[in-house]
C-alpha positions as CSV (number, residue, x, y, z in Angstrom):
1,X,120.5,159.5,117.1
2,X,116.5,160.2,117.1
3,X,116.1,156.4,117.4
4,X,118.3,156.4,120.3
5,X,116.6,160.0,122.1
6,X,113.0,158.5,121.5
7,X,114.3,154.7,123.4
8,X,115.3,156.8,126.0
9,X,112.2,158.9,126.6
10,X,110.3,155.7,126.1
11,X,112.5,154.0,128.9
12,X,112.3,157.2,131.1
13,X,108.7,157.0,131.0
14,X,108.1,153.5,131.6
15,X,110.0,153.6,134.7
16,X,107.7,156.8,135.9
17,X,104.8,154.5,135.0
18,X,105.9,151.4,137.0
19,X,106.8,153.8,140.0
20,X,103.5,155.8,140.0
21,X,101.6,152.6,140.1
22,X,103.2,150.4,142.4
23,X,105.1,152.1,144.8
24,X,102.5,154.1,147.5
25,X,103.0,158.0,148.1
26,X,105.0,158.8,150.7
27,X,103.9,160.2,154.0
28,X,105.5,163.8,154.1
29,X,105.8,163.7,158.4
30,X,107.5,160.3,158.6
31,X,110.0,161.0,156.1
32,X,110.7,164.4,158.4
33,X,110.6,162.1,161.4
34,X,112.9,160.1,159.9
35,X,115.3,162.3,158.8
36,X,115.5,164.1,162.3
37,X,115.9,160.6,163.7
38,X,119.0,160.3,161.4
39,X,120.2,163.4,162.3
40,X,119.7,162.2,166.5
41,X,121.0,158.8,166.4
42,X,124.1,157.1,166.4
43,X,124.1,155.4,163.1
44,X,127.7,155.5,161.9
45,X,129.3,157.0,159.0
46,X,126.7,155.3,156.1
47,X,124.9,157.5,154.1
48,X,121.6,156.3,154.7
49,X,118.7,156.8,152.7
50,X,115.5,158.3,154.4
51,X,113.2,157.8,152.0
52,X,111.5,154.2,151.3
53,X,110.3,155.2,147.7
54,X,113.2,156.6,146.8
55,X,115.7,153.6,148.1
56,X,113.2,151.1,146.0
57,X,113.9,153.1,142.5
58,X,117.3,153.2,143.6
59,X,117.1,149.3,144.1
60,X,115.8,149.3,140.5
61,X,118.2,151.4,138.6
62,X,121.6,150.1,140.1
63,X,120.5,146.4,140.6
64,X,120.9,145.4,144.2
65,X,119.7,144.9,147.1
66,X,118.3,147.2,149.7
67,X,119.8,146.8,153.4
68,X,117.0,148.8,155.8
69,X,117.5,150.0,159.0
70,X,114.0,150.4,161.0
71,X,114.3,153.1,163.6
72,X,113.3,152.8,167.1
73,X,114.6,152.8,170.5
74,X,118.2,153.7,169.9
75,X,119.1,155.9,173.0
76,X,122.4,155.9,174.0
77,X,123.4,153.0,175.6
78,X,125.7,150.5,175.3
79,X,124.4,148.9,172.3
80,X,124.1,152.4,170.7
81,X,127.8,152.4,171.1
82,X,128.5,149.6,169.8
83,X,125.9,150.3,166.7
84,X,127.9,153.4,166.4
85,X,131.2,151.8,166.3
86,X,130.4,148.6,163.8
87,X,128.8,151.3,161.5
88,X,131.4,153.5,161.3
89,X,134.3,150.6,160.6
90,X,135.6,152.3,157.3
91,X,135.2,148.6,155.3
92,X,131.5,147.9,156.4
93,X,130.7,151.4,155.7
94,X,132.1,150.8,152.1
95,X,130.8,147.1,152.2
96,X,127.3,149.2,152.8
97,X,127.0,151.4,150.3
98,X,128.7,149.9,147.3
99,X,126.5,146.7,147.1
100,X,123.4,147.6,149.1
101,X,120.7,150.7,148.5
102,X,121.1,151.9,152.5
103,X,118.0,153.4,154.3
104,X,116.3,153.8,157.6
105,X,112.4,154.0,158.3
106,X,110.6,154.7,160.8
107,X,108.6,151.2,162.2
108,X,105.5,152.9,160.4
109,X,107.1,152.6,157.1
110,X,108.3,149.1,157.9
111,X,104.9,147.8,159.0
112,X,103.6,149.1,155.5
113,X,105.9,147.9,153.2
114,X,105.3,144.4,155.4
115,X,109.3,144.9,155.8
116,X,109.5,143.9,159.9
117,X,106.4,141.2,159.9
118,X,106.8,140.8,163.8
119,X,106.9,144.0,164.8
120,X,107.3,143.8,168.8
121,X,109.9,140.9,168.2
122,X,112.4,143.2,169.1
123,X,114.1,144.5,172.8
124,X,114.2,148.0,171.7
125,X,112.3,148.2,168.8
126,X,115.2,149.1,166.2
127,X,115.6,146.2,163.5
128,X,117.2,145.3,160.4
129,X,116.3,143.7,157.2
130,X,117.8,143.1,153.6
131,X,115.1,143.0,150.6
132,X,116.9,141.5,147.3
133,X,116.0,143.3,143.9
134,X,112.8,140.6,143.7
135,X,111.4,142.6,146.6
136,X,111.8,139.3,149.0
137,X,113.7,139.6,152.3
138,X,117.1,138.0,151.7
139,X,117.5,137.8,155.8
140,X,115.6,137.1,158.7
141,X,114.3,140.1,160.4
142,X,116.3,140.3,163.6
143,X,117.0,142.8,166.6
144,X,119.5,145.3,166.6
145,X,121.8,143.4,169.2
146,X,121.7,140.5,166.7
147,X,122.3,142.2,163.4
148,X,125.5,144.0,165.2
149,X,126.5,140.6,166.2
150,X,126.3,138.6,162.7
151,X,126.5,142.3,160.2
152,X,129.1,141.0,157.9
153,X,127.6,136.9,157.4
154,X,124.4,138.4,157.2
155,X,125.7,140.8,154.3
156,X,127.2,137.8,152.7
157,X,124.7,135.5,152.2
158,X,122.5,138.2,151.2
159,X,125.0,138.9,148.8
160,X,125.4,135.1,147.6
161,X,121.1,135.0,147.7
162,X,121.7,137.5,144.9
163,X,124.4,135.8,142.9
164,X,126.8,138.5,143.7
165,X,130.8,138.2,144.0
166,X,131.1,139.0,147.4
167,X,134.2,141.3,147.8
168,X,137.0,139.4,149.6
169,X,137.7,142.4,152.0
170,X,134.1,141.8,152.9
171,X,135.3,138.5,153.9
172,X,138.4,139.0,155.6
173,X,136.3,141.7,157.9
174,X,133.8,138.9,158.6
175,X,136.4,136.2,159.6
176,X,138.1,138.9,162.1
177,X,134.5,139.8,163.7
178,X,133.7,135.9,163.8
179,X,137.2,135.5,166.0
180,X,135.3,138.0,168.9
181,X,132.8,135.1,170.4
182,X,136.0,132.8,170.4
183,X,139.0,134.6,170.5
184,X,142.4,132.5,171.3
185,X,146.0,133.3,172.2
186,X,149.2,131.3,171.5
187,X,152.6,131.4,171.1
188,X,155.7,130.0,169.5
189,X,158.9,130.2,168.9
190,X,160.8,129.5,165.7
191,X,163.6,130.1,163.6
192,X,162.5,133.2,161.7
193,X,159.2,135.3,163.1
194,X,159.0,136.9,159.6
195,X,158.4,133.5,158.2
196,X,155.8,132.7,160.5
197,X,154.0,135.7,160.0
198,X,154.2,135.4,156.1
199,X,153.5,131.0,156.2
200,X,151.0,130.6,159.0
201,X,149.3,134.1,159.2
202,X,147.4,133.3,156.2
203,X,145.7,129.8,158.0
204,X,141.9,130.9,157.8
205,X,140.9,131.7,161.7
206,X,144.0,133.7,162.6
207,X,143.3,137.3,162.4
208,X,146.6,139.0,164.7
209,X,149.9,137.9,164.6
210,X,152.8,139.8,166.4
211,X,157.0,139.1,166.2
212,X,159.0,139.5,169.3
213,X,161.0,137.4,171.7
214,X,161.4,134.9,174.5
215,X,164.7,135.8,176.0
216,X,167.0,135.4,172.5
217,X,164.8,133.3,170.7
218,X,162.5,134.8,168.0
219,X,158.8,134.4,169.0
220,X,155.2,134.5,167.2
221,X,152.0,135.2,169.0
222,X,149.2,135.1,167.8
223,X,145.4,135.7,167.7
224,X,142.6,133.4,166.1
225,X,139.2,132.4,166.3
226,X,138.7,129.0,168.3
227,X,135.7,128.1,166.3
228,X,137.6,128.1,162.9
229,X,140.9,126.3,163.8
230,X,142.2,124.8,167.0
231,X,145.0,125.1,168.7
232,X,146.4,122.1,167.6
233,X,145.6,122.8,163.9
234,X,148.0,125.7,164.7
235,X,150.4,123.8,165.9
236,X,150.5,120.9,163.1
237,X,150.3,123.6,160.8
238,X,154.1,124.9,162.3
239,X,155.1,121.2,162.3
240,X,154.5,120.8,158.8
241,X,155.7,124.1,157.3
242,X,158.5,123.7,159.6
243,X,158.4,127.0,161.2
244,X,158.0,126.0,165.4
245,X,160.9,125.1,167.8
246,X,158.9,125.3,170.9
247,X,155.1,125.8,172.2
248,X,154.6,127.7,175.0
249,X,151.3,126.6,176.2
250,X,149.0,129.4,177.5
251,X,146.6,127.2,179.5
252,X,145.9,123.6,181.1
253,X,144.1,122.5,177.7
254,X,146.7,123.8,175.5
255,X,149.6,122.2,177.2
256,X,147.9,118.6,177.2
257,X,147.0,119.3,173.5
258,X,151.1,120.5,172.5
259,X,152.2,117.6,174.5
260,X,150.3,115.6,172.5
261,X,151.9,116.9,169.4
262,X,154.8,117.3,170.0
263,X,158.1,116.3,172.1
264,X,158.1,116.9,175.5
265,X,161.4,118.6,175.5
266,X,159.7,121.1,172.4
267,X,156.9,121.8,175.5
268,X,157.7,124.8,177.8
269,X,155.3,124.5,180.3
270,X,155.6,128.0,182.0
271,X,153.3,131.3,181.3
272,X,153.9,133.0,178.0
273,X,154.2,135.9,179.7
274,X,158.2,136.1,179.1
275,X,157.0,137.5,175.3
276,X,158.1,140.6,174.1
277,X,157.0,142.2,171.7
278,X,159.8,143.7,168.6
279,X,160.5,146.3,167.8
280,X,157.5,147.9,166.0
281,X,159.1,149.4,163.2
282,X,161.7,147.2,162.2
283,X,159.9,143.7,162.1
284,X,156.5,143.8,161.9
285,X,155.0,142.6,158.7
286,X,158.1,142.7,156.9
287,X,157.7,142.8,153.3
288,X,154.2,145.0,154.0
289,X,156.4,147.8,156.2
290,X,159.1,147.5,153.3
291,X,156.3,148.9,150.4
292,X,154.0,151.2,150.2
293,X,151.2,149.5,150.9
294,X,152.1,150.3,154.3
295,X,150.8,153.7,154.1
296,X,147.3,152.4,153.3
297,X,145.2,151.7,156.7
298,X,144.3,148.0,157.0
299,X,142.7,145.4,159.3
300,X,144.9,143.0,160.6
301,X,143.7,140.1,158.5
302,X,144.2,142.2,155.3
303,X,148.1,143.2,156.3
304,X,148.6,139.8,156.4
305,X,147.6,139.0,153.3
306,X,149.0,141.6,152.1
307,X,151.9,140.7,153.5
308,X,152.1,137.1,152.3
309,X,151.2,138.6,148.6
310,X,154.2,140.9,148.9
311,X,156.7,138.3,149.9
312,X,155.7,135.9,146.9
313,X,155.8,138.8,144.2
314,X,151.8,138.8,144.1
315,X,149.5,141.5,143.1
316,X,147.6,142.1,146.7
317,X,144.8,144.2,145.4
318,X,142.5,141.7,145.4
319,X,142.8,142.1,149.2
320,X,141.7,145.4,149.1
321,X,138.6,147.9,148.8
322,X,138.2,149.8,145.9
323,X,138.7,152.7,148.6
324,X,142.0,151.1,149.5
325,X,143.3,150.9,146.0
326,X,142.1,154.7,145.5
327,X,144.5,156.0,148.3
328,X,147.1,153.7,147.2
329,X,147.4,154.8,144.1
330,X,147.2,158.2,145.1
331,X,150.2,158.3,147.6
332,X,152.0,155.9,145.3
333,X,151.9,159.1,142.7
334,X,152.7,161.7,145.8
335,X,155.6,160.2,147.9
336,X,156.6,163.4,149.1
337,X,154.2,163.9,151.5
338,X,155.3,162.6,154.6
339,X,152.4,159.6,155.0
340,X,152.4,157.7,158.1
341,X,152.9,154.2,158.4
342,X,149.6,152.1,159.3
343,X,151.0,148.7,159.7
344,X,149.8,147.4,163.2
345,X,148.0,151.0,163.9
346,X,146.3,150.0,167.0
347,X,143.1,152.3,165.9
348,X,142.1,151.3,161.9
349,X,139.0,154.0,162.1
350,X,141.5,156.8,163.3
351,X,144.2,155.7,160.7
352,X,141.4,155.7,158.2
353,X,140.0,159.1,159.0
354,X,143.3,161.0,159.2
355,X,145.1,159.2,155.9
356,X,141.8,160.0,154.0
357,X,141.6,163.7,155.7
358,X,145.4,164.0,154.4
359,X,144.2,162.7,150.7
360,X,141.3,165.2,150.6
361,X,143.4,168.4,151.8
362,X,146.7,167.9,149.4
363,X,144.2,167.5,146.7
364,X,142.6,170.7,147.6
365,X,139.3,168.9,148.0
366,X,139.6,166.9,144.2
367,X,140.2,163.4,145.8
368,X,137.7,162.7,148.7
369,X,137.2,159.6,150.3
370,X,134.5,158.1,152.6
């Protein structure tokens, strides 16, 4: 026991040492200025540090990397709103703070830990960096507009940089926020809409899919990024799992690309605006809205999986955040509250904030969840 007291007053004190020596006093006034700024600007829900020194001890003890935030210009405008929004998305948030040391400096602090080398390379003078544990920048330094753009990649190949798992709700997030430069329609019909929900959901690039109907046939329509699978990927992909009856081409390109594909007779060349979407309740995400799982906010991408997990007897955690998996198991052991279904909840942040206000109140405050 003394051996083990004295090791740790040893380490204690070496760990002063290195910090006293190579990490510079902090100026008082900017780390007020900083904290005001915080308080002023639309930053999202992450707990950001405002103190350099203390984010770079913090890098050291816990062993990752540090994702800084240099303050500048952010009035409110409409990339403030945006800003606001993308750092306030429950997942990132939690992405964030559970395998990055957050803080925001003021450009001052930036310039003197040589953390923004270029500093007027910016529009509006707000930037964003990542420093992995060896103290070298893990991403380019870019402009606000541009980190909001790329947030998740740029967190993941930080993350890979390090030669740390990236989480794979991380990566479902990312695959639905690469779909906005290129987002694509189609839609189907088929012999079962649940099937082709659970079988061709799960294609990488398709981050929305909805049942419903074309007069009395059962329809799929669906959302997915045009950069990561084409439209006639999608459609030999329902060839080959033999899930499509007929294409219903939503444009000029598509309908040269399904005639290609397929018969002519399995082509209906008229708008796709006949669709109608099912009822909600009953048949979306069939096997999801059957658990409950279904009382646990997710993004669209993650239902699916979910979804698809559910219908082959799968374990679906791995699809979740270690936030998820905390409400679920905590409504799993209180099904008498009267939880609300999330499945298709057209707003995940508002779904997210009232399950997790729910959580923290029937636990009187013991449970609380960012």
């Amino acid at each position: 026991m003394i051996k083990t007291l004295v090791f740790t007053v040893l380490t204690a004190l070496l760990v002063l040492s290195i910090s006293c020596s190579s990490i510079a006093p902090s100026n008082k006034n900017d780390h007020l200025r900083t904290e005001t700024a915080l308080n002023n600007k639309n930053l999202g829900r992450v707990r950001w540090l405002s103190d350099y020194n203390t984010a770079l001890l913090k890098m050291a003890e816990e062993n990752k990397p540090m994702l800084v935030y240099i303050l500048g210009n952010t009035g409110n405008d409409v990339l403030s709103v945006r800003r606001n929004e993308i750092l306030s998305h429950p997942l990132i948030v939690e992405a964030i703070e559970s395998n990055f040391i957050p803080v925001a400096v003021s450009p001052a602090v930036a310039a003197e830990h040589s953390i923004l080398s270029l500093p007027g390379d910016t529009k509006t003078g707000t930037a964003m960096s990542i420093v992995g544990t060896d103290g070298h920048p893990k991403s380019k330094n870019s402009d606000d507009a541009a980190w909001m753009k790329h947030l998740t990649g740029i967190m993941l190949d930080a993350l890979q940089q390090e030669g740390m798992a990236a989480p794979v709700y991380l990566k479902l997030v990312n695959e639905e926020f690469n779909a906005a430069e290129k987002r694509e329609s189609a839609v189907i019909t088929l012999h079962c809409f649940w099937s082709g929900e659970v079988e061709l959901g799960i294609e990488h690039g398709i981050v929305y899919t909805e049942p419903g109907y074309i007069g009395d046939k059962e329809a799929l329509y669906l959302e997915f990024n045009g950069s990561a699978i084409s439209y006639e990927d999608i459609l030999k992909s329902s060839l080959d799992l033999n899930l499509i009856n007929e294409a219903f081409p939503m444009n000029e390109q598509q309908s040269t690309a399904a005639h290609g594909i397929m018969p002519d007779k399995k082509v209906v060349d008229t708008t796709a605006d006949a669709f109608v979407p099912a009822p909600r309740k009953a048949s979306y995400k069939r096997y999801l809205s059957k658990s409950i799982y279904r009382f646990v906010p997710m993004t669209e991408k993650q239902a699916i999986m979910v979804n698809n997990a559910l219908f082959l007897d799968e374990d679906p955690s791995e699809f979740l955040s270690p936030r998820q998996l905390q409400m679920y198991r905590y409504i799993k052991r209180k099904q008498y509250i009267e939880w609300q279904s999330r499945v298709h909840d057209p707003d995940f942040p508002a779904g997210w904030q009232e399950t997790t206000s729910l959580i923290n109140s029937s636990s009187r405050g013991k449970i609380q969840i960012q």
